[in-house]
The first five atom37 places (N, CA, C, CB, O) and aatype in JSON, in Angstrom:
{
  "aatype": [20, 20, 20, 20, 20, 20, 20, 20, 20, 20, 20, 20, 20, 20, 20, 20, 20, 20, 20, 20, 20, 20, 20, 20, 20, 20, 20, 20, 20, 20, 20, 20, 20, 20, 20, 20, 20, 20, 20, 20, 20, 20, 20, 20, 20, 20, 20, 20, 20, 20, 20, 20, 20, 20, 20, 20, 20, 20, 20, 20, 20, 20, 20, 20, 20, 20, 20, 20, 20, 20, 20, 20, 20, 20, 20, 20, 20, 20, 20, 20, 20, 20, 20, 20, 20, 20, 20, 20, 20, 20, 20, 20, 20, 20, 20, 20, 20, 20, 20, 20, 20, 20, 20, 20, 20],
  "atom_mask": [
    [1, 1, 1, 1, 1],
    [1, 1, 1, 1, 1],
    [1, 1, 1, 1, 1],
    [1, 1, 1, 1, 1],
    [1, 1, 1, 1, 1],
    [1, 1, 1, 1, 1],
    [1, 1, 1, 1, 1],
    [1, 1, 1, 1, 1],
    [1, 1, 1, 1, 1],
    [1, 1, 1, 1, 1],
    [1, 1, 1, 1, 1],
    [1, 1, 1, 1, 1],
    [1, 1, 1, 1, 1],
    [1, 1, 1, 1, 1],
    [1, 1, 1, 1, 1],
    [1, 1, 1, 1, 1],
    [1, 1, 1, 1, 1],
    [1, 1, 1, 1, 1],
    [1, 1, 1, 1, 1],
    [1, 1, 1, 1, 1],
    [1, 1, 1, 1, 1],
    [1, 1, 1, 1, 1],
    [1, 1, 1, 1, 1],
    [1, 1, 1, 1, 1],
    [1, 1, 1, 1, 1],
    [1, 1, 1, 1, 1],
    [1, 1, 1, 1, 1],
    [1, 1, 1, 1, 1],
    [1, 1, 1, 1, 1],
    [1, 1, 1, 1, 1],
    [1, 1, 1, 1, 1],
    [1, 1, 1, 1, 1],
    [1, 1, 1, 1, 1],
    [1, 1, 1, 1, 1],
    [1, 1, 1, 1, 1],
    [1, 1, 1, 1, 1],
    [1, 1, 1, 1, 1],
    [1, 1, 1, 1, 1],
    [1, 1, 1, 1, 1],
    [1, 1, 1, 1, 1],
    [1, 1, 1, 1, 1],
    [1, 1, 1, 1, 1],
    [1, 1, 1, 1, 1],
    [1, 1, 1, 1, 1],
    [1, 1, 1, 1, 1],
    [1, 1, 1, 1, 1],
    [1, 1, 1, 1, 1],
    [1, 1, 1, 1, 1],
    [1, 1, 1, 1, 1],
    [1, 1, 1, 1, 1],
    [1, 1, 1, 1, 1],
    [1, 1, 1, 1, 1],
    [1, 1, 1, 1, 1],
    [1, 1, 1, 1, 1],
    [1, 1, 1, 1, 1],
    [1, 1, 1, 1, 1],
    [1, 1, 1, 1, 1],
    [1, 1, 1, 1, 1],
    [1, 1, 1, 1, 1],
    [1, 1, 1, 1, 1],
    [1, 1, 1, 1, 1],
    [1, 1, 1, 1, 1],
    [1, 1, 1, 1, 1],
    [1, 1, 1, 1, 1],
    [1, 1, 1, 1, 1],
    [1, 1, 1, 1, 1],
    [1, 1, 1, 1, 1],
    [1, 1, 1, 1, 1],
    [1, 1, 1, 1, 1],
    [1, 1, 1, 1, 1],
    [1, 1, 1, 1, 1],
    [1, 1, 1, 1, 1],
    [1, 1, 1, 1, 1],
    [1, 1, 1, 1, 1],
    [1, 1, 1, 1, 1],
    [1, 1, 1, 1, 1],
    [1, 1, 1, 1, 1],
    [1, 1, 1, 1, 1],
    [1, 1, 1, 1, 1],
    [1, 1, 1, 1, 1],
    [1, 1, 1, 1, 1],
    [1, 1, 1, 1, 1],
    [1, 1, 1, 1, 1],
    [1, 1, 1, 1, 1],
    [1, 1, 1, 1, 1],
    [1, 1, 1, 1, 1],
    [1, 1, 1, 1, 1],
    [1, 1, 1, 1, 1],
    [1, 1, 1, 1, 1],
    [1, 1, 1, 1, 1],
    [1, 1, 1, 1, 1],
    [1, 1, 1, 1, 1],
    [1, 1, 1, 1, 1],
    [1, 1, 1, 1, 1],
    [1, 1, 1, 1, 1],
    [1, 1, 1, 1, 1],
    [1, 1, 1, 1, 1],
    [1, 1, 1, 1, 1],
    [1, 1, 1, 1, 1],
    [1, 1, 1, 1, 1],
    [1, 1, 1, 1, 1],
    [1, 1, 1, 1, 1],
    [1, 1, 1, 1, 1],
    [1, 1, 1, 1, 1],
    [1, 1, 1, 1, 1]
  ],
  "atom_positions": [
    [[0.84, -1.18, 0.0], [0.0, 0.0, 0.0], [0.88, 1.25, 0.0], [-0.95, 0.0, 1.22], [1.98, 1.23, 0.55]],
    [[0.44, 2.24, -0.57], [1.52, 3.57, -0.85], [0.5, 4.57, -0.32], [2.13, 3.95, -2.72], [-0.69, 4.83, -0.49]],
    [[1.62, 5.05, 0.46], [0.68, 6.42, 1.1], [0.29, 7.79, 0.47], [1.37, 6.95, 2.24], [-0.26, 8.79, 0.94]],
    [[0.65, 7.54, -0.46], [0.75, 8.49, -1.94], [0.14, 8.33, -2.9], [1.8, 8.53, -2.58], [0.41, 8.92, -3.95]],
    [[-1.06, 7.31, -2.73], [-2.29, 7.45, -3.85], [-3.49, 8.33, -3.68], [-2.93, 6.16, -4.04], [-3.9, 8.66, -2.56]],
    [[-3.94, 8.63, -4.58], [-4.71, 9.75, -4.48], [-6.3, 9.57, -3.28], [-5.07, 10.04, -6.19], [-6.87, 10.47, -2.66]],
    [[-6.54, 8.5, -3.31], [-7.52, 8.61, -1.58], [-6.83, 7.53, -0.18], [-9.63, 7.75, -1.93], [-7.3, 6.92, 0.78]],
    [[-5.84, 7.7, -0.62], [-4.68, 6.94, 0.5], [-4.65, 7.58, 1.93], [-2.99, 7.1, -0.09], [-4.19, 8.72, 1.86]],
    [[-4.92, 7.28, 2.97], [-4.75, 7.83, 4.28], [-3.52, 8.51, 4.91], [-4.99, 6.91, 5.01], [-2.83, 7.49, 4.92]],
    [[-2.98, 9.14, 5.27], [-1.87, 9.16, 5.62], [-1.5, 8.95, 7.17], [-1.5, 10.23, 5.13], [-0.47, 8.56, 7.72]],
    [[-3.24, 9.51, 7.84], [-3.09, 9.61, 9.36], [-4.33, 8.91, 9.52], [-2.98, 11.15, 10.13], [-5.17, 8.61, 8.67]],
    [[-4.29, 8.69, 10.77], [-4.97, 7.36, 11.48], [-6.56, 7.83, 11.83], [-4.04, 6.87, 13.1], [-7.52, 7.08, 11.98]],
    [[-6.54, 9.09, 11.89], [-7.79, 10.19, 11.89], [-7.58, 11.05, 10.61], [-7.79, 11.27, 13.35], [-6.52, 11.47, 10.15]],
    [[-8.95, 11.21, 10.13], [-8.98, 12.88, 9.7], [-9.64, 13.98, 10.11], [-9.32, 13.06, 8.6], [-9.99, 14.96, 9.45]],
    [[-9.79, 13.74, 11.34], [-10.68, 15.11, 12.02], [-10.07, 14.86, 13.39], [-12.7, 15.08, 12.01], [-9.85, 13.86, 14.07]],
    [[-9.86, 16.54, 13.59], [-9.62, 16.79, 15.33], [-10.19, 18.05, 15.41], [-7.91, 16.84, 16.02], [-10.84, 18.69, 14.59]],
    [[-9.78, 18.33, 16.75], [-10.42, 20.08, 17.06], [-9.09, 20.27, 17.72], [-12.14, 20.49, 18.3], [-8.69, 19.44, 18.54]],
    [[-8.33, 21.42, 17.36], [-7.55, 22.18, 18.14], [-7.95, 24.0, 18.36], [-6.15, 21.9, 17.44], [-8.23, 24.79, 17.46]],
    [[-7.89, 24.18, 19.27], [-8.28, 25.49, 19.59], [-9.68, 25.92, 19.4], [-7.52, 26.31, 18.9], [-9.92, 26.93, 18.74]],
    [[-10.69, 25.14, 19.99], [-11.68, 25.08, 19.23], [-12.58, 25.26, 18.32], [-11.87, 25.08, 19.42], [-13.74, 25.66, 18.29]],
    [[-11.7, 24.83, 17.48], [-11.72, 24.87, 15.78], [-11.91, 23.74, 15.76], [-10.51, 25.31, 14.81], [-11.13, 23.11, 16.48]],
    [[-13.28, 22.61, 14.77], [-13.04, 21.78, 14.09], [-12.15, 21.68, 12.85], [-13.94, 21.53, 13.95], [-12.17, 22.48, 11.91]],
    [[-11.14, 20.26, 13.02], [-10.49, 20.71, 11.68], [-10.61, 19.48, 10.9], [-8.89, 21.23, 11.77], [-10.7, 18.42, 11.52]],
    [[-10.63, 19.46, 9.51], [-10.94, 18.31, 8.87], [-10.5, 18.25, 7.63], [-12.17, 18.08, 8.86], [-10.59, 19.19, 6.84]],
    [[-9.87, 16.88, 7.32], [-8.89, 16.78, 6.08], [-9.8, 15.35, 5.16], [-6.87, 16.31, 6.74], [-9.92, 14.32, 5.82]],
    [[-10.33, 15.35, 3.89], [-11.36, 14.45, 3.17], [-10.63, 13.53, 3.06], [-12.01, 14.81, 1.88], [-11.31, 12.5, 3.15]],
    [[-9.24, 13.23, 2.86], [-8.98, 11.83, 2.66], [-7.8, 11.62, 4.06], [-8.3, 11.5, 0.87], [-7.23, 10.53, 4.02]],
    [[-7.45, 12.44, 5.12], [-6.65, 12.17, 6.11], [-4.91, 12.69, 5.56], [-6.92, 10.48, 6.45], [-3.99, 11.87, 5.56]],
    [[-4.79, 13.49, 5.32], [-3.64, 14.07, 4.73], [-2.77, 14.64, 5.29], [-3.84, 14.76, 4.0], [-3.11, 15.82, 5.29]],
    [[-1.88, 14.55, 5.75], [-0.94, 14.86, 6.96], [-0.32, 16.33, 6.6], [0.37, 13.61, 7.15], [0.19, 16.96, 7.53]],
    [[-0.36, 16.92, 5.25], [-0.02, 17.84, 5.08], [-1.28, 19.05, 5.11], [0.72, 17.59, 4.06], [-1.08, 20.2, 5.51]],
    [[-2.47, 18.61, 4.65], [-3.35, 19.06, 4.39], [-3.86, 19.42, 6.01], [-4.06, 18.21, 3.43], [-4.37, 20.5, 6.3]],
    [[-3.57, 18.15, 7.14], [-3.98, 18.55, 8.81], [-3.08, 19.6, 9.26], [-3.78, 17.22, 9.97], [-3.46, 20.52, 9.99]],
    [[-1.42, 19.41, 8.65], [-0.66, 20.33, 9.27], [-0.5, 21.45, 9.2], [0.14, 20.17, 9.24], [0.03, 22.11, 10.09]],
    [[-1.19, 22.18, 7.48], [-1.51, 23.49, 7.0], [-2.64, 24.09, 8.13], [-2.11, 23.38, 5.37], [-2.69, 25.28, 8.44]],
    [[-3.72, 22.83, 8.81], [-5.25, 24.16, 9.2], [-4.73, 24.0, 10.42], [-7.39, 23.78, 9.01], [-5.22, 24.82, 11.2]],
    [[-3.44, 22.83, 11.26], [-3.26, 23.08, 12.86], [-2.2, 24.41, 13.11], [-2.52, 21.55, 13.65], [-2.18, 25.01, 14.18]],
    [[-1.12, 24.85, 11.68], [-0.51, 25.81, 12.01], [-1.78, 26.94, 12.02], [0.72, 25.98, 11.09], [-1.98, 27.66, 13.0]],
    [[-2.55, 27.01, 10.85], [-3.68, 28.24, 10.88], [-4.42, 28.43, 11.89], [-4.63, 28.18, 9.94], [-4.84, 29.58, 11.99]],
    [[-4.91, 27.3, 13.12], [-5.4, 27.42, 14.39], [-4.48, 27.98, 15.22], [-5.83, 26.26, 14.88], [-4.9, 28.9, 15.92]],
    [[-3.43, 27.7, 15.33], [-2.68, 27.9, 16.32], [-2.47, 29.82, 16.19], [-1.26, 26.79, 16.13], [-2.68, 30.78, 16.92]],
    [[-1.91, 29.57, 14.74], [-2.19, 31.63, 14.61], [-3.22, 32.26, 14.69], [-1.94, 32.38, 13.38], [-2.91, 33.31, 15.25]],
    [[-4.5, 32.27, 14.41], [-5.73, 32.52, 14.71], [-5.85, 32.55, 15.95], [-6.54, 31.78, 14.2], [-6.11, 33.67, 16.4]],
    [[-5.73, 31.47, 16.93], [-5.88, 31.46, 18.16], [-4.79, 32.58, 19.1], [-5.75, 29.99, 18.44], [-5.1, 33.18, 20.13]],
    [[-3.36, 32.65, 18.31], [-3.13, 33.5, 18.92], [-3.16, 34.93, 19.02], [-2.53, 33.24, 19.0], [-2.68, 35.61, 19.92]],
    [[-3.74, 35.31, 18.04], [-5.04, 36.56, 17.85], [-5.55, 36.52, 18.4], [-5.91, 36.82, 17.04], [-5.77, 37.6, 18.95]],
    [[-6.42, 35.15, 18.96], [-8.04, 35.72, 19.77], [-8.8, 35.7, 18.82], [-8.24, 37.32, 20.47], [-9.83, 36.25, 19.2]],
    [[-8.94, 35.25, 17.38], [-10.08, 34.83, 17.34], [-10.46, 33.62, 16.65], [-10.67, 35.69, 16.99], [-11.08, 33.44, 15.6]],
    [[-10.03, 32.95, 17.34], [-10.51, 31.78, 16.95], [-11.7, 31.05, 17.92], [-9.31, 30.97, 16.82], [-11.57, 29.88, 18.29]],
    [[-12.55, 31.65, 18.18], [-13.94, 31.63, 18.75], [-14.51, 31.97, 17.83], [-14.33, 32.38, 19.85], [-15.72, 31.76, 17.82]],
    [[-13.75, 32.73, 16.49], [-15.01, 33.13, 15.52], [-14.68, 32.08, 14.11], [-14.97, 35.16, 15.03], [-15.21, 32.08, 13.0]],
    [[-14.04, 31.57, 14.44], [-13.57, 30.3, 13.4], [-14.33, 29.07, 14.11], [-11.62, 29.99, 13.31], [-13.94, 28.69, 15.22]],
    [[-15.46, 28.41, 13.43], [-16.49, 26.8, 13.83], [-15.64, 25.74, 13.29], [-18.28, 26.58, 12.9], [-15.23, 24.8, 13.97]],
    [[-15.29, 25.98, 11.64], [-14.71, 24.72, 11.33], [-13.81, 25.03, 10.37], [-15.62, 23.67, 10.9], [-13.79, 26.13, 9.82]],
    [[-12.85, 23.9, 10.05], [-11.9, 24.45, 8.6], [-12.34, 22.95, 7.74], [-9.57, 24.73, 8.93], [-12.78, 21.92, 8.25]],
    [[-12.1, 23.17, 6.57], [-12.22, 21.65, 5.74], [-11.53, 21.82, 4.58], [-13.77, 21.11, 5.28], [-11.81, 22.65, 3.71]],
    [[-10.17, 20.69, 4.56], [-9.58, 20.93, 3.28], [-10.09, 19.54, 2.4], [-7.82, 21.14, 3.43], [-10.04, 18.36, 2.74]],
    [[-10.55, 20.13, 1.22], [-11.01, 19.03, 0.49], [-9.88, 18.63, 0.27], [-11.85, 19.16, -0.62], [-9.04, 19.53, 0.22]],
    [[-9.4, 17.29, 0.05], [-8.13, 16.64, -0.87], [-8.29, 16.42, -2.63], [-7.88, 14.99, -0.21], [-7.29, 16.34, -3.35]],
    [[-9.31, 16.37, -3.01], [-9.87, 16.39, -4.18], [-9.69, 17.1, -4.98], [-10.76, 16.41, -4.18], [-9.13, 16.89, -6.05]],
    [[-10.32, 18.43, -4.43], [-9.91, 19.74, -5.18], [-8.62, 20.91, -5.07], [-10.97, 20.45, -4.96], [-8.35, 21.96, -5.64]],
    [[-7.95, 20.0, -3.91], [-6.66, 20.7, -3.05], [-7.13, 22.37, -2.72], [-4.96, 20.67, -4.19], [-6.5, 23.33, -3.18]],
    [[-8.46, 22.52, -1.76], [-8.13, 23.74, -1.28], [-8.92, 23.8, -0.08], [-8.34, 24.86, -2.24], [-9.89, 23.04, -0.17]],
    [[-8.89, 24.25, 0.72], [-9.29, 24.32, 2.08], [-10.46, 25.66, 2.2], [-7.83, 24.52, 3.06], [-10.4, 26.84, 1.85]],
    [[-11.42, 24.91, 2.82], [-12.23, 26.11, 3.35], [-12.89, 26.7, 4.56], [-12.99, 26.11, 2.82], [-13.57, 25.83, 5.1]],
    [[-12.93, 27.62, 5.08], [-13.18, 28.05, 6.21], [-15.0, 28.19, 6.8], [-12.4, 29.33, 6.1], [-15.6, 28.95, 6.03]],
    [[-15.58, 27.85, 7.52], [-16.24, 28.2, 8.82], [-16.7, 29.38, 9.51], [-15.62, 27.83, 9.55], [-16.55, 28.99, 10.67]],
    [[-17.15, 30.54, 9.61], [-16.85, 31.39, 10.98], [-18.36, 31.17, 11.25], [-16.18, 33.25, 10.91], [-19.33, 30.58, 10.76]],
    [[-18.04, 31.93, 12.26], [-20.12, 32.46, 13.6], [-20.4, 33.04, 12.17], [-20.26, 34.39, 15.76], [-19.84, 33.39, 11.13]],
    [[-21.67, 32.92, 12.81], [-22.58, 33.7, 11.45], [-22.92, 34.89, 11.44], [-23.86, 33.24, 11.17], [-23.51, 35.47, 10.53]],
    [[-22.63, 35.26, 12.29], [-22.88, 37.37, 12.03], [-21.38, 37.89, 12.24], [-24.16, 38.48, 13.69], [-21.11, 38.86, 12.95]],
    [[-20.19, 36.92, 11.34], [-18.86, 37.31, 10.78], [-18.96, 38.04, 9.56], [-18.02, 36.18, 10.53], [-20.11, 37.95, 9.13]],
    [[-18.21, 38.73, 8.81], [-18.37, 39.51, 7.8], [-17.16, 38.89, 7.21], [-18.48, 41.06, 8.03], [-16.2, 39.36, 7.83]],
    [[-16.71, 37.96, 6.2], [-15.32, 37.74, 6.02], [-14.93, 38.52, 5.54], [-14.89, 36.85, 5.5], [-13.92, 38.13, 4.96]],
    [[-15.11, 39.61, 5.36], [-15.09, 40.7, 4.33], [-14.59, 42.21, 5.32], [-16.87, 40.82, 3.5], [-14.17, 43.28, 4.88]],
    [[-14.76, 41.9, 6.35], [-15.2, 43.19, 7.8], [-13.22, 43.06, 8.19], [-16.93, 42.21, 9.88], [-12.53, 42.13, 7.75]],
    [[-12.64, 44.26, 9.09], [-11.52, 44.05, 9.63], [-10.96, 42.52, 10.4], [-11.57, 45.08, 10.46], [-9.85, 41.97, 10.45]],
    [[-12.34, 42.18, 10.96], [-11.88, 40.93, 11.82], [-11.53, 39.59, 10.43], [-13.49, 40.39, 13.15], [-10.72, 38.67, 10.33]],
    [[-12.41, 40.05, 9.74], [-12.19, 38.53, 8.97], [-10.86, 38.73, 7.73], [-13.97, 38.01, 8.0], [-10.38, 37.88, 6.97]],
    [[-10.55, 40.16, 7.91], [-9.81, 39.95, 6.6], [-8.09, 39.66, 7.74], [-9.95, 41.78, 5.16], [-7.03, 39.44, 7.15]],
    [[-8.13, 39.7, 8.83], [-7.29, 39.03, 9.79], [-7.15, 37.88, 10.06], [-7.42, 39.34, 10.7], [-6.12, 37.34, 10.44]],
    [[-8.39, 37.31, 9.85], [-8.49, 35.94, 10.19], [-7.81, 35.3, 8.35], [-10.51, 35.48, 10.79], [-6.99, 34.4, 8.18]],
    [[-8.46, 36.07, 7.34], [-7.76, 35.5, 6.21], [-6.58, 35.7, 6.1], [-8.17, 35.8, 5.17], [-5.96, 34.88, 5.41]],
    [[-5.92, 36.7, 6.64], [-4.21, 36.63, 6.8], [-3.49, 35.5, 7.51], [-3.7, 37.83, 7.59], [-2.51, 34.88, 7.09]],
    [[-4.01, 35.37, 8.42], [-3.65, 33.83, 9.05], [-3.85, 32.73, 7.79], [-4.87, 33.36, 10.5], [-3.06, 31.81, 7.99]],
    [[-4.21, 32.63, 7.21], [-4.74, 31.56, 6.43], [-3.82, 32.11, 5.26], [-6.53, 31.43, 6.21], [-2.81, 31.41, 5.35]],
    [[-3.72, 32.61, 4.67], [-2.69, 33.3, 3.88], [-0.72, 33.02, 4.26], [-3.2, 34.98, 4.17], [0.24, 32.93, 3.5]],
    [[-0.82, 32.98, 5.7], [0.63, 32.62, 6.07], [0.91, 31.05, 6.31], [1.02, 33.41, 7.43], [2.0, 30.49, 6.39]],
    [[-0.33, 30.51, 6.4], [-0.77, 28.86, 6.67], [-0.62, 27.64, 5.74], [-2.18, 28.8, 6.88], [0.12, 26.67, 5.6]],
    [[-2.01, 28.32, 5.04], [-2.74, 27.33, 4.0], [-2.24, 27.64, 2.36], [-4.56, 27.61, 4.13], [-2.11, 28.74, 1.82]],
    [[-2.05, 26.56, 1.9], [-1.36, 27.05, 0.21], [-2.38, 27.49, -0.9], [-0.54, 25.63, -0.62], [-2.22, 28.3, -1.81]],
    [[-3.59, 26.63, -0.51], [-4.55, 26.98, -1.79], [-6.16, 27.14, -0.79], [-4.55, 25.34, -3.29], [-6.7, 26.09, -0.42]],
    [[-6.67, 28.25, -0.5], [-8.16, 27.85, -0.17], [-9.32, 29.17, -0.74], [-8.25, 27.63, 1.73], [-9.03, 30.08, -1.53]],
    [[-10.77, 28.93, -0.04], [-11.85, 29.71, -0.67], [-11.84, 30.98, 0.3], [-13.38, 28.86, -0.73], [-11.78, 30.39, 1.37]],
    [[-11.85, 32.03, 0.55], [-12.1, 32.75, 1.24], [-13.65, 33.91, 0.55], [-10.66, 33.25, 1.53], [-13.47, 34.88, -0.18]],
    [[-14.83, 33.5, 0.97], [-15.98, 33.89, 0.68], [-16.18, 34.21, -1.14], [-16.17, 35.14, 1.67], [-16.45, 35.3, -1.66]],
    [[-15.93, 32.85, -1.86], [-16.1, 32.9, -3.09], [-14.95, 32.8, -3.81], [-16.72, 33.88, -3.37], [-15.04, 32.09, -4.82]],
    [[-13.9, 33.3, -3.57], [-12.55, 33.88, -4.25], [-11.15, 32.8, -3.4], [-12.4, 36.01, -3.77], [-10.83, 32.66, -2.22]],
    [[-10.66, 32.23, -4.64], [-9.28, 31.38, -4.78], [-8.43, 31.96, -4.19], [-8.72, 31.13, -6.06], [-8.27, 33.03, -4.78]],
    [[-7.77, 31.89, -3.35], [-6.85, 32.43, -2.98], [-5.05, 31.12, -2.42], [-7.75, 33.37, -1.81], [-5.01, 30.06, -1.79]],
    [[-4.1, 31.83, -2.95], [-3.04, 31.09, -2.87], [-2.36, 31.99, -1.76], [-2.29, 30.84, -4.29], [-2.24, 33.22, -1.84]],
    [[-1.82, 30.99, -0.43], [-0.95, 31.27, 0.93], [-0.04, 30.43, 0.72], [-1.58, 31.04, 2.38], [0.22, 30.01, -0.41]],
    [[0.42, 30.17, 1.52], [2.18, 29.28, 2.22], [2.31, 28.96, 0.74], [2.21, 27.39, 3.67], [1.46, 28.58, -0.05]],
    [[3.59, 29.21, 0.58], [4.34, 28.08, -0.85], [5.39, 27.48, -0.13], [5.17, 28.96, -2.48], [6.09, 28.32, 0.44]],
    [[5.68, 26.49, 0.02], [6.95, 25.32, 0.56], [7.75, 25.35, -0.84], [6.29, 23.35, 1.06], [8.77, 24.66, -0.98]]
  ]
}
């Protein structure tokens, strides 16, 4: 078995919560978990990651998408902070409609 086929597991879970953030990876992707636990961890150390519910990186389409409370504005000062985190994090995700490319390794 190769851990490198395209719905291949890599980790033994694909969902945890850190910072209470649900976080969730579609096929268990160790890179794909390690992009949204660095983005919790910065978010959280902002403070707001109470306004972040869930993250979900599809593996399929390779891009991750975000969650917040519902009277968030992703669009408002708080959220375009919270998309900077995600911008220093995550390599490919949706931020309210629009593609956006973060971290390059």
């Amino acid at each position: 078995m190769s851990y490198f086929e395209e719905k291949s597991s890599q980790l033994s879970i694909g969902s945890i919560e850190a910072f209470g953030i649900a976080l969730l990876t579609r096929y268990a992707r160790a890179g794909e978990m390690a992009e949204m636990l660095q983005f919790a961890e910065l978010v959280a150390e902002q403070g707001h990651h109470p306004l972040v519910t869930s993250v979900f990186y599809d593996s399929n389409a390779c891009i991750c998408s975000f969650t917040l409370v519902d009277d968030l504005d992703p669009l408002s000062d708080i959220g375009e902070a919270i998309k900077q985190c995600a911008i220093k994090t995550v390599s490919q995700f949706d931020w309210d409609g629009s593609v956006y490319h973060g971290r390059q390794d």
